[in-house]
N, C-alpha and C positions, 0 to 999 in steps of 0.2 A: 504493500500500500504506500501512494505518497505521501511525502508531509510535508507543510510549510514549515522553514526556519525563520522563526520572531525573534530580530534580538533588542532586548529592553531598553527603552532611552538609557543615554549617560548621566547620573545622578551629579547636580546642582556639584562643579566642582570645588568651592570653597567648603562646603560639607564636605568631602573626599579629603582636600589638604587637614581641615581639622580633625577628623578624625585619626589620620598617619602621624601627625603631631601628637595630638595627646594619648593618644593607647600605642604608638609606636608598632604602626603595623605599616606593610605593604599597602600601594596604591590597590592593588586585587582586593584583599581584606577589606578594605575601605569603603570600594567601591560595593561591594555585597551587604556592609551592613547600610548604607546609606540608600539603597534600595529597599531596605525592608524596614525605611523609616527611621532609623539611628542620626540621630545628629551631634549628639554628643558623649562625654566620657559616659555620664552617670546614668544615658540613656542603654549605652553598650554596656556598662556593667550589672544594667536588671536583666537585659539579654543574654550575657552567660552564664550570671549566676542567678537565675530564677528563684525569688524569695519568697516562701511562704507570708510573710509579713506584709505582701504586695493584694494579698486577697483582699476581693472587697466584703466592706460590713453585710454579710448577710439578710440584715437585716431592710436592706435596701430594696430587696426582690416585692413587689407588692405580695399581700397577702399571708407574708413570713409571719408577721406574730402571731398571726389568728390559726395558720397551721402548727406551729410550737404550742399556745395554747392548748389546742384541740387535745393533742398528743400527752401534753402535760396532763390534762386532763381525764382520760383514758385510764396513765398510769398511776393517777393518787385515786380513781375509783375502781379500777381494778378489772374494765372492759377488755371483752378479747378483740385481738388488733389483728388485719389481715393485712401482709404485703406484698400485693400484687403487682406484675411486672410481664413485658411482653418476653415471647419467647427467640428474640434477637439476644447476641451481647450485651447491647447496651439494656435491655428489660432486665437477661439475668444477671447480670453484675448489678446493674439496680438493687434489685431484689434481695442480694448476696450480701451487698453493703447494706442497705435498710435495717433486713433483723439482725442479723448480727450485731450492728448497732443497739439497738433496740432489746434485746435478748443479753446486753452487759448492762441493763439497769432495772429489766423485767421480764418475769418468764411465759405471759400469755398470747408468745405472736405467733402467729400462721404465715406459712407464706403459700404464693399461688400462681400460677403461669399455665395462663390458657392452653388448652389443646388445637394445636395450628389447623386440625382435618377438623372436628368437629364445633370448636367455637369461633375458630378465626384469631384475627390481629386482636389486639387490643380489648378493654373491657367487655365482659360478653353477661349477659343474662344467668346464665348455666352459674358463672362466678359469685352474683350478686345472692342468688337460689343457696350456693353452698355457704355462705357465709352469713344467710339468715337462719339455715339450720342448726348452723353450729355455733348460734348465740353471739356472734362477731358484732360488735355494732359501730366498728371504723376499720375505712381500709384506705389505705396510700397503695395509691396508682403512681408508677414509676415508669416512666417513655412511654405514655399511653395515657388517655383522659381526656385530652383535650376539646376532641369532638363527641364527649358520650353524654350529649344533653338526655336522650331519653333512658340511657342505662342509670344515671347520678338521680333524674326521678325516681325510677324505678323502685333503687334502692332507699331513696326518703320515703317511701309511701312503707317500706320494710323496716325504719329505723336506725335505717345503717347513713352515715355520716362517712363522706368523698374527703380526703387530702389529695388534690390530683398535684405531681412534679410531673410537667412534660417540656418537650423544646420543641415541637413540632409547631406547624402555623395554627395559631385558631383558626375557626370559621368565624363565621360573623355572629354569634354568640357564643357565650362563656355558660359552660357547665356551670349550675345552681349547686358548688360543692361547698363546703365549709371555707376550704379555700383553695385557689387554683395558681401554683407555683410554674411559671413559664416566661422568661425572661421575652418571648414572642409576643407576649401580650402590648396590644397596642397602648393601654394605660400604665408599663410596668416600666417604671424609668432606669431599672437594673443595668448597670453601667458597661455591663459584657453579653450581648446578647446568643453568645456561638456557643453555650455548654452544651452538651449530652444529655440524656435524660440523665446517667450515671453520676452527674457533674453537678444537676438540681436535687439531685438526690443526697448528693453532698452536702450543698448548701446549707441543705434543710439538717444534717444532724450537725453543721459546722453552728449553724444556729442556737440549734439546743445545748448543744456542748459549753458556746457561749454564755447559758441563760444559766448554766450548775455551775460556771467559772474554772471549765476546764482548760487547759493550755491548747492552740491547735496541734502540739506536735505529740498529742493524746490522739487524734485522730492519723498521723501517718500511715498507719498497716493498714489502713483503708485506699491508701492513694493506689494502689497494686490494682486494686478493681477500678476505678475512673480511668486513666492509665489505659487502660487495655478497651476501654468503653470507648477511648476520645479517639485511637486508633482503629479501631472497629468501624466505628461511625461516620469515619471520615469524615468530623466537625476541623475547622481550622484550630489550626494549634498555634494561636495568637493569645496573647493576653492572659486572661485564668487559664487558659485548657496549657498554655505555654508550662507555666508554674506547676498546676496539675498533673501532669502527664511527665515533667521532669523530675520529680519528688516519686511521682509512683515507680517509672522505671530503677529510680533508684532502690525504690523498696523491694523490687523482683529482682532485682539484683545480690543486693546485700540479705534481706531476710523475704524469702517470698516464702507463699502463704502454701500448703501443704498441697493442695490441687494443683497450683502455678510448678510446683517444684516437680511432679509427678510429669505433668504436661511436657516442662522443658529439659528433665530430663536425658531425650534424647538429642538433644541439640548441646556440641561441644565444644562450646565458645566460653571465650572470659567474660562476656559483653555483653547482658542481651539490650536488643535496640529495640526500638517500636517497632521495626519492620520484622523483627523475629514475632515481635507483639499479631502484629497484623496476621502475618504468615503460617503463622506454627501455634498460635494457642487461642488466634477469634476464632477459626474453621473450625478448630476440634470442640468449642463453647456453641456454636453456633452448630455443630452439626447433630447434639444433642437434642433440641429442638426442630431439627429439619429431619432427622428417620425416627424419632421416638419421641421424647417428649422433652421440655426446657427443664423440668423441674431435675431432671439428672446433671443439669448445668450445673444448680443451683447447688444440688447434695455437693458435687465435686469442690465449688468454690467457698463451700464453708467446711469442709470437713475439715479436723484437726488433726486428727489421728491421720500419719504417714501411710503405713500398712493399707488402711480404708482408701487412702485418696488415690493411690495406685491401680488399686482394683478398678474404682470410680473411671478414672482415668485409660485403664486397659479396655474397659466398656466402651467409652467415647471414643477412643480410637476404631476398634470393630465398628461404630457408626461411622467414622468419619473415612473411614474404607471404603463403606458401601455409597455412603453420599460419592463417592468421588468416581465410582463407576455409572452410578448413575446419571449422573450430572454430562459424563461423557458420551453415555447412550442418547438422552433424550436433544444432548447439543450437536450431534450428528444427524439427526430427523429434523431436528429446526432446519439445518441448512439446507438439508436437500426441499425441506419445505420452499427456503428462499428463494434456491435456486430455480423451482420449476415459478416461481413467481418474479423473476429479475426483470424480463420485458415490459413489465409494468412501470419500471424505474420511479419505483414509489421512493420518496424522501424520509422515509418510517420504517418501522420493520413491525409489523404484528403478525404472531404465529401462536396456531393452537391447535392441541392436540386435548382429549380428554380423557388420555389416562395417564398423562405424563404427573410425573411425583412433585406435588404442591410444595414440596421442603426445596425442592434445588430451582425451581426456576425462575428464584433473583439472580441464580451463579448464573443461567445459562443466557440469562437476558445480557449480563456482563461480558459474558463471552462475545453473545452474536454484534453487541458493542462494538467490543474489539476490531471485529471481523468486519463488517460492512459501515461503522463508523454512523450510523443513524439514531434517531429517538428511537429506544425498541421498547416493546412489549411483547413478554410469553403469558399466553393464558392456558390453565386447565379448567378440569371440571372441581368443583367443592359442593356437595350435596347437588341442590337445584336451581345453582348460579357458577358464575364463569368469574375466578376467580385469576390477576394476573400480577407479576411483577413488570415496574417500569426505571427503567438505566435511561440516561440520557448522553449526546456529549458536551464535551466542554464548550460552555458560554450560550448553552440552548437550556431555560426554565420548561421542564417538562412535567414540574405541580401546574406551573399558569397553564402550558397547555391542556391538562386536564379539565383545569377548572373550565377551560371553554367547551370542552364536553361533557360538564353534568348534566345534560338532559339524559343522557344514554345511561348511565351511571347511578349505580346504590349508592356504593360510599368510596371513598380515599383519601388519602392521606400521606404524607412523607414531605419532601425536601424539595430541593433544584434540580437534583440530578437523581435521584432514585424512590421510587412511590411505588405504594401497591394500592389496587383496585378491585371492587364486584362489581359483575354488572348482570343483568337478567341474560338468558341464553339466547331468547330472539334479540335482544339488540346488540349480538355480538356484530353481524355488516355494520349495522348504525354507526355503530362507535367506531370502528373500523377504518369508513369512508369518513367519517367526522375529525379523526384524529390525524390522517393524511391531509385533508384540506386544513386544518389549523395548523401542521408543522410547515407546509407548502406557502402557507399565509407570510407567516409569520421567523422563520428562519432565515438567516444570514446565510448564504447558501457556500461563502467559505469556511461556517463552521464543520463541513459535512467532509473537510480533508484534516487528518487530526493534527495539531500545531506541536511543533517544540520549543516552549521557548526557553530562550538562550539568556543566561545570566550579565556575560562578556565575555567578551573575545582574548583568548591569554595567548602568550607563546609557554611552548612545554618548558621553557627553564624557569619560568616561574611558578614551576609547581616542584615546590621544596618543603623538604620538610617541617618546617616553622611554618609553610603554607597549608600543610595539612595539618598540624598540630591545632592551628586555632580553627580550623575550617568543621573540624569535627565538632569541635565546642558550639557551632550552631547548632546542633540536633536537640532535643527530636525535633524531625524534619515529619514535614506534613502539610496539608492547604495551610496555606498562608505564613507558609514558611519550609518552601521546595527545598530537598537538597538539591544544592548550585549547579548550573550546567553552563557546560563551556563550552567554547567553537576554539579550533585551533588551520589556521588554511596551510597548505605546503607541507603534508607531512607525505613522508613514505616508506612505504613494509621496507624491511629489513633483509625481505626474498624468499621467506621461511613462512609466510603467511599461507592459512590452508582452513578448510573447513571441517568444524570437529562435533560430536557431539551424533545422537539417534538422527539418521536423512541426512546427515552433515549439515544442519540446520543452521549452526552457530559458526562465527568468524571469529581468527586466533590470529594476530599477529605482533610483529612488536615494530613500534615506528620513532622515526627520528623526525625532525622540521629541518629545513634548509636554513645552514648559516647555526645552527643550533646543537650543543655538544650532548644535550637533554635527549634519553630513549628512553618508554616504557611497554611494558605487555598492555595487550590488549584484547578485551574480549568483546563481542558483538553477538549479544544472543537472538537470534533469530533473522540476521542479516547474512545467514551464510549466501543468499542468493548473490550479494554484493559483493565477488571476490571480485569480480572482473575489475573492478574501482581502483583494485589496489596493485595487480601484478603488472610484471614488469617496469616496478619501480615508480610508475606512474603518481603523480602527485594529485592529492585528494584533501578536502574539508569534512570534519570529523564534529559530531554533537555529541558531550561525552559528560558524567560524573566520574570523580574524583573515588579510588576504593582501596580497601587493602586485599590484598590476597595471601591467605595463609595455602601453604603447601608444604607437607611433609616439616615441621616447625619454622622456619622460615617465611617472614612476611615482608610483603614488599607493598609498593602503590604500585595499581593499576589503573588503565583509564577505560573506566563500562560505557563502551558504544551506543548512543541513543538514534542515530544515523551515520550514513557517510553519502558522500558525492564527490563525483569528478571533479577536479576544480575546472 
């Protein structure tokens, strides 16, 4: 596939000179933090070292006291508490964080996480039912609530009393709950509006912990589950989720929690990073919920006992096997679906099958993503509605698109880039033709070739090790704060360059720049088709991140290929 190279304006140079002055860095350094808004010392030094102390007062979220209240009030009358939570990451790590919390100052909470085949996304009926039978009379909804005006009825007409924490967008009414934590709320003047559900969930015990005059670094063992929520979620990891997610990686790091330890287990690093986060322990959380059910998430990420969490953990793995055969089956039927549909040269992609497996096909939307770079949607069957995930690409709102077709449409809900929906089974054309003419309306029709963008342009001898030293110290890296990517023009193979890996998929070489005494290994996964660029010495421009590569104990830098072209 093509892709446009974007390289990012040159940031105000008098910001660049200041910053090489007072932090005594390279114009490169400089130049990257002053793109991501840095202007001075004290601004770069909450940048590397992200301080707890930089959280905002909690209390600032509307509707904070009245949910602390509610809570308080529960535990001096001695009500049973349900904590319910969707069955994504970000739900069960909600959920995980919630009672846990909650279970170190009182012993009556439940927790609960819908069944994805029979009750769906988010707060369901069947939930409200179990937790009037079992004498519950408050429940915290955690990444879910926000749209459940007639479930939060429901449940008053039962006695049972809503704390909803969500981040997702309202609709144009607010649930009748006791109170409703969502930094999206258009009356909610909370000064960071990108948390996670795992993140308002936070909040809310960063709150309470406040109100008994606890220290926040009483809450740390909690950061391990936000952390791994805000890389899940793919929220931007600016501002809190920054703080957030740098504090919790340290917590999986140095002391992680008996499920995280079991999970990461098989990974043999000194280091783990969000991207191990992302890679290696949302899929196995997440697949808990997509072939069986969330609540074995949930068992895993509070167990304490090692021994148990293992087991816990050898289970979710046998899910997260069979998710991943599955996921391949049903994303090889989507395609050939597309394919016998290409002449259409539709600007969407909607496919559906109805016996395809309702747990993987937000992966497989991702994939066919990938693959033809469109707004997609898979739909299956879920009882006696057509139930779908929606991926979008970069810089196309494919919630706004939705929302121009609720006529066809039960319910949905999500983000910019990823949403799921029901719709009735006759209006599956409707929606169909309705959803192609709004992305055909309304798309920028250069979003539809996928962009790299480019940080700035280096030559390879400025990629030294004081440049990589401080370069790492950005991470975690995530929306709204990419790791760096560089162009470099005039480079060439070494003559040894060859293609490696299953189908020789992946490109191997190691290159020098003209005029320049700098060479490094290079790896390009899934450019093997792109050797020709490189041989017989031929000079080429390269879109690349900065890596190390460990090999048999020895580690080096490498540079991970994001393109190449002729020059």
């Amino acid at each position: 596939m093509n892709t446009r190279w974007t390289i990012k304006p040159n940031p105000n140079p008098e910001t660049v000179n200041t910053l090489m002055q007072s932090l005594g860095v390279d114009k490169p350094i400089a130049r990257l933090l002053a793109q991501r808004g840095i202007s001075s010392f004290e601004e770069a030094k909450k940048f590397f070292r992200p301080s707890l102390a930089d959280l905002h007062d909690p209390y600032l979220m509307k509707d904070m006291d009245k949910a602390v209240a509610r809570i308080e009030q529960a535990l001096a009358e001695g009500e049973n508490i349900m904590v319910y939570g969707d069955y994504d990451v970000d739900g069960t790590t909600s959920v995980a964080l919630m009672s846990s919390y909650l279970k170190t100052l009182y012993p009556n909470v439940a927790t609960y996480i819908p069944d994805r085949y029979n009750e769906g996304y988010g707060v369901s009926f069947q939930g409200i039912d179990f937790a009037s039978d079992n004498d519950i009379s408050l429940i915290i909804a955690l990444d879910c609530g926000i749209k459940a005006i007639d479930k939060v009825a429901y449940a008053k007409e039962k006695g049972i009393d809503f704390v909803i924490c969500d981040h997702h967008r309202p609709g144009a009414e607010i649930p009748k709950a006791i109170a409703v934590l969502d930094p999206k709320r258009e009356d909610c003047d909370y000064p960071y509006k990108e948390l996670c559900g795992c993140g308002v969930g936070f909040k809310l015990i960063q709150a309470m912990a406040a109100k008994r005059g606890d220290n926040i670094q009483a809450l740390l063992p909690y950061l391990d589950l936000v952390a791994t929520a805000i890389g899940a979620d793919i929220v931007p990891i600016t501002g809190e989720n920054r703080i957030l997610a740098y504090h919790g990686l340290h917590v999986i790091n140095v002391a992680p929690r008996a499920g995280f330890k079991a999970i990461l287990s098989q990974i043999k690093k000194e280091v783990i990073t969000i991207t191990d986060v992302v890679f290696v322990v949302a899929p196995r959380i997440n697949a808990a919920g997509r072939m069986k059910h969330g609540l074995h998430a949930v068992e895993l990420l509070t167990e304490e006992n090692e021994t148990q969490a293992q087991h816990f953990a050898s289970e979710i793995e046998s899910h997260n096997s069979t998710r991943k055969d599955t996921d391949k089956a049903i994303t090889a039927e989507a395609l050939d679906q597309i394919e016998e549909l290409k002449e259409q040269e539709c600007l969407s992609t909607v496919v559906y099958a109805e016996n395809w497996h309702k747990g993987v096909i937000g992966i497989v939307a991702s994939r066919l993503t990938e693959t033809y770079y469109r707004p997609t949607l898979v739909f299956t069957k879920s009882g006696d509605k057509l139930a779908a995930s929606a991926r979008s690409v970069k810089g196309f709102d494919v919630y706004n698109a939705l929302e121009a077709c609720q006529d066809h449409i039960e319910q949905f809900g999500g983000h910019m880039y990823a949403a799921g929906l029901t719709i009735k089974e006759e209006e599956y054309d409707n929606f169909k033709r309705k959803f192609e003419e709004v992305v055909s309306e309304t798309i920028d029709r250069k979003l539809l070739t996928p962009e790299i963008s480019i940080d700035a342009e280096i030559e390879l001898d400025e990629i030294t090790p004081k440049f990589w030293r401080i370069l790492k110290q950005f991470a975690p890296f995530g929306p709204g704060n990419m790791s760096p990517v560089f162009m470099s023009r005039n480079l060439t193979d070494s003559g040894f360059g060859k293609c490696v890996g299953s189908e020789e998929a992946h490109l191997k070489c190691r290159v020098s720049q003209v005029d320049n005494k700098s060479s490094f290994n290079v790896i390009g996964f899934n450019l093997g088709k792109k050797i020709d660029c490189i041989q017989n010495k031929k000079p080429f421009s390269a879109v690349y991140s900065v890596d190390e590569n460990e090999w048999n104990g020895n580690v080096s830098l490498q540079l991970k290929l994001k393109d190449i072209k002729e020059n």
